[in-house]
N, C-alpha and C positions, 0 to 999 in steps of 0.2 A: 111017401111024401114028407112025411115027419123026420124019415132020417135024412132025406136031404135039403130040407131045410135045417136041420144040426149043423150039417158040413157046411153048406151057406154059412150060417152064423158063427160057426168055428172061423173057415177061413177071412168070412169079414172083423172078425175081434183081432186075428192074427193080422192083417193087413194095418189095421187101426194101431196097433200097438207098436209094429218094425215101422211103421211109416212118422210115427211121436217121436221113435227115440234118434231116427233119420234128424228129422226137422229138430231135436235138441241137442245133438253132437252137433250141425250145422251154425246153429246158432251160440252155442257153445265154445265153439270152435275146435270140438273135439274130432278124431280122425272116425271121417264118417264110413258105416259098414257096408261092404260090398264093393265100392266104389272107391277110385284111385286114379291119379296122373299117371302115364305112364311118360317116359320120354325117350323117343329113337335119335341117332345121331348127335345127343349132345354130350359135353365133358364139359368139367372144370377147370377155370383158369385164374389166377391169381393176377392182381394189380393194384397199384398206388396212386395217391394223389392228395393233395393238403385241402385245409377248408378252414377257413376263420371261425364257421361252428360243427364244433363234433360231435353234434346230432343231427349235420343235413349234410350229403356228400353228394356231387354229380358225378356220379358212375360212368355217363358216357366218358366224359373227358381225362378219367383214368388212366395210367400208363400202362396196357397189359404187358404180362411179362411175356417178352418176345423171343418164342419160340424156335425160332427161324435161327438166332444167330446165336443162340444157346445149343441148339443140335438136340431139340427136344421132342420127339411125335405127336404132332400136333393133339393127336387124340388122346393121350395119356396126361390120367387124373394127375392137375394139382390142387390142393384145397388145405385148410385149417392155413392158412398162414400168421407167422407170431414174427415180432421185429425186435431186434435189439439191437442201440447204439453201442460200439463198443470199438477202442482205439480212433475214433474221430469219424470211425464207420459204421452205415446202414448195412444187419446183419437181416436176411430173410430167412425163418426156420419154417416148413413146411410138407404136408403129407403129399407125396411122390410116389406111383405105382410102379412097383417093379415086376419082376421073372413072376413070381408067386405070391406076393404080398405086397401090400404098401411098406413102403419105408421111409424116412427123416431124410428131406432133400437140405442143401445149404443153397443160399447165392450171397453174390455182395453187390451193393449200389457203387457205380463209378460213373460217373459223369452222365446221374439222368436215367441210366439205364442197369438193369441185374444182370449182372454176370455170375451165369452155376458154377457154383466150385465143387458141385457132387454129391454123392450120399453120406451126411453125416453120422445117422446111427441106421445100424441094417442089424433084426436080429429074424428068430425063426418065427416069428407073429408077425401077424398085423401092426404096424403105428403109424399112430396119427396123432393129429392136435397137439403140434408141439409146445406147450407152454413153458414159456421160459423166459427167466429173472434174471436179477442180479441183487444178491443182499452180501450188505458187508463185505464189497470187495470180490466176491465169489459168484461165479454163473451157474445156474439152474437150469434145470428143464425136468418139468414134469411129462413127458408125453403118454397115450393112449395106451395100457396095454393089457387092455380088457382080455384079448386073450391069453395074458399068463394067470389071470386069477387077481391078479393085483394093481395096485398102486405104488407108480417106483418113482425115488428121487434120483433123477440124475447129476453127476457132475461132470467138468474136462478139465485137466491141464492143459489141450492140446487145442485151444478154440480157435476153430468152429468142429473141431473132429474130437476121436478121442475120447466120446463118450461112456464112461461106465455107472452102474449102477451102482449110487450110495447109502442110501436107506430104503428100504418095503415102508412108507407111507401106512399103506392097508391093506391087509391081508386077506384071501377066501372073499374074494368081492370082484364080480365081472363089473367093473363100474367103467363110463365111458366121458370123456371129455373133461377131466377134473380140474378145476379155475382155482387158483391161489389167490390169499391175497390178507393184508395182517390189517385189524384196526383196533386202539387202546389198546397193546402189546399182547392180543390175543389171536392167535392162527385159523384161521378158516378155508374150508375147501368144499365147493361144490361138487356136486358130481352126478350123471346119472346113472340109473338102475332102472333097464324096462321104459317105463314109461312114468318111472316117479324120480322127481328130483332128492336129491338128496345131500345134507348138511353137516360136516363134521367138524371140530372143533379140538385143537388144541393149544396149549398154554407156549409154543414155541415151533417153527418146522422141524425141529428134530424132538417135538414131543412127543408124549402119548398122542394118539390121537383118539377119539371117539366121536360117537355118532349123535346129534346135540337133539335133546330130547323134543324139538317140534319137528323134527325128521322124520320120513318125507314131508318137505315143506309142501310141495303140489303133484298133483297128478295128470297126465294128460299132455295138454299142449303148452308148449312152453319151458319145457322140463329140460332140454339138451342146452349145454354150454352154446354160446355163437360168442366166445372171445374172451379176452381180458378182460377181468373187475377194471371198469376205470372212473376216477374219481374228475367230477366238474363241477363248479361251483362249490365247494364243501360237500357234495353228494357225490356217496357211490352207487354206481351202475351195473346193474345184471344185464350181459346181453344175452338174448335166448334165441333160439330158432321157433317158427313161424312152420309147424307140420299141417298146417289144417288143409285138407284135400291132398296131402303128399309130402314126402320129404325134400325138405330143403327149398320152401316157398320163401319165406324173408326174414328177415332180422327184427327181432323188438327189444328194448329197455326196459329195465323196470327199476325204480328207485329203490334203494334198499334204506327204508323208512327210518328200522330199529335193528339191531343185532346187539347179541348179547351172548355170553355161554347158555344161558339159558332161553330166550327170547329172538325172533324174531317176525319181522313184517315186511312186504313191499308193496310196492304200486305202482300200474304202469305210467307207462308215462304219456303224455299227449301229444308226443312229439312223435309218436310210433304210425309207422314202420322206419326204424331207423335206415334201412333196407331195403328194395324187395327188386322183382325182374324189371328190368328195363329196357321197353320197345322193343325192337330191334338190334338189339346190338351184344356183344359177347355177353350179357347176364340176361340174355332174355326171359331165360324158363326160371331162374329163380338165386336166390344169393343165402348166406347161412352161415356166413361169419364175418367178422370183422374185429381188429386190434387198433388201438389208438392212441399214440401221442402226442404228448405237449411240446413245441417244438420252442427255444428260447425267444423269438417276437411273435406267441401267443398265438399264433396259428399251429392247426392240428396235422398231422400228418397219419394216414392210415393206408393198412393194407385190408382189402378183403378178398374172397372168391367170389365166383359166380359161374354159371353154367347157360351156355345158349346152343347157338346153331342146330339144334336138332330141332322135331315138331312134338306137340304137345297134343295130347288127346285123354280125356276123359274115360276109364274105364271101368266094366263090372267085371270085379274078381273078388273070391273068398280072402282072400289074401290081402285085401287091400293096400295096393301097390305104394 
């Protein structure tokens, strides 16, 4: 009797204790154990639309990128999309699933609507998140490419094509989604690792770079890039992805307080979820990125993904989907 009252009390301490740290990754907003979204029948898709504040967007009324008359399978991933003006035109850079990998799709804006002009960078990885500039005259793109080990700067002659690699950035680092962006003539780059954000720092983009000593800034939720550093009202903005109960739930902000080579701080913002699934309609099951700008009569123009048409159900797996 004594020994199974032990196992009693064993297993009720063990329930007390998984069922605590349950209920404080829920609240937490940490990705809770066992349990995960799973989603059948859905993909991403990519679409635009202006807004006089670019912290509030209606997603319905977006212009999704239209599939049909691009010659694109309806069910094939697009997502991470990054925008640049460039010769008096709207450029679309964006992750495209191809034969065996993702690859760097291109389009351009003509009257209202994208028209694909193809794949701009195709190599033997995975990429994604094409993040990409223009400083001093010269086009940029950082894209994804966690599977070589590193972080690469690219440049073209040949734009929108024609990409090669100009600098290794970072080196011996599986890092994913890495956000640029310069303030007081000092270089900074996001990036993540796992499930830790992470900050590096250098004095020019073609500096040293190093890893800025409160690095990892956070752990957990919150930690993946969702876009471009963008600056409103004199403030810059972190967008981050939204994992809680699964990948690729919604978009949030967070101010970026204080930076410094040494120093930094944020905070969210109250305007959060800049993002997230909407009703019925192509972002139902959930959204996870967005780029934004300033258009010259003050209205914002952006691009984001999102993912719908499939169904959504709740599951227990070790794995937490």
């Amino acid at each position: 009797m004594k020994f199974i009252k032990r196992i009693a009390l064993i297993f009720i301490t063990l329930v007390f204790i998984t069922g605590s740290y349950i209920v404080y990754c829920y609240l937490t907003k940490q990705p809770v154990p066992f349990f995960g979204r799973k989603i059948t029948g859905a993909y991403y898709s990519i679409a635009t639309t202006t807004s006089s504040n670019p912290l509030q967007w209606n997603v319905s009324e977006a212009t999704v990128f239209n599939r049909i008359q691009n010659d694109i399978p309806e069910k094939l991933l697009m997502a991470d999309p990054f925008l640049l003006q460039k010769n008096g035109k709207w450029y679309a850079f964006f992750e495209i699933m191809g034969k065996t990998h993702a690859d760097i799709g291109v389009a351009v804006e003509e009257n209202g609507q994208w028209k694909y002009l193809g794949i701009a960078l195709d190599e033997t990885v995975h990429l994604s998140y094409p993040y990409i500039f223009e400083k001093k005259g010269k086009t940029y793109m950082i894209p994804e490419t966690k599977r070589h080990g590193q972080v690469r700067l690219y440049t073209t002659d040949n734009f929108p094509f024609g990409w090669k690699v100009e600098k290794v950035l970072i080196n011996d680092a599986r890092l994913v989604d890495a956000s640029y962006f310069e303030k007081d003539a000092t270089s900074y780059l996001f990036a993540t690792d796992g499930w830790d954000l992470r900050l590096y720092v250098a004095d020019s983009l073609y500096g040293n770079w190093r890893e800025h000593p409160q690095s990892p800034l956070r752990n957990g939720n919150y930690t993946r890039s969702a876009g471009r550093i963008f600056e409103y009202n004199g403030q810059w903005i972190r967008f981050a992805q939204d994992h809680f109960g699964g990948y690729g739930r919604a978009v949030y902000g967070f101010a970026i307080d204080s930076i410094s080579k040494t120093y930094y701080r944020e905070s969210e913002l109250s305007t959060n979820p800049i993002l997230k699934n909407q009703g019925d309609t192509w972002a139902k099951n959930g959204m996870h990125h967005i780029d934004i700008h300033e258009l010259p009569d003050g209205t914002y123009k952006a691009i984001f993904d999102g993912y719908g048409f499939g169904k959504e159900k709740i599951t227990f797996s070790l794995t937490n989907n």
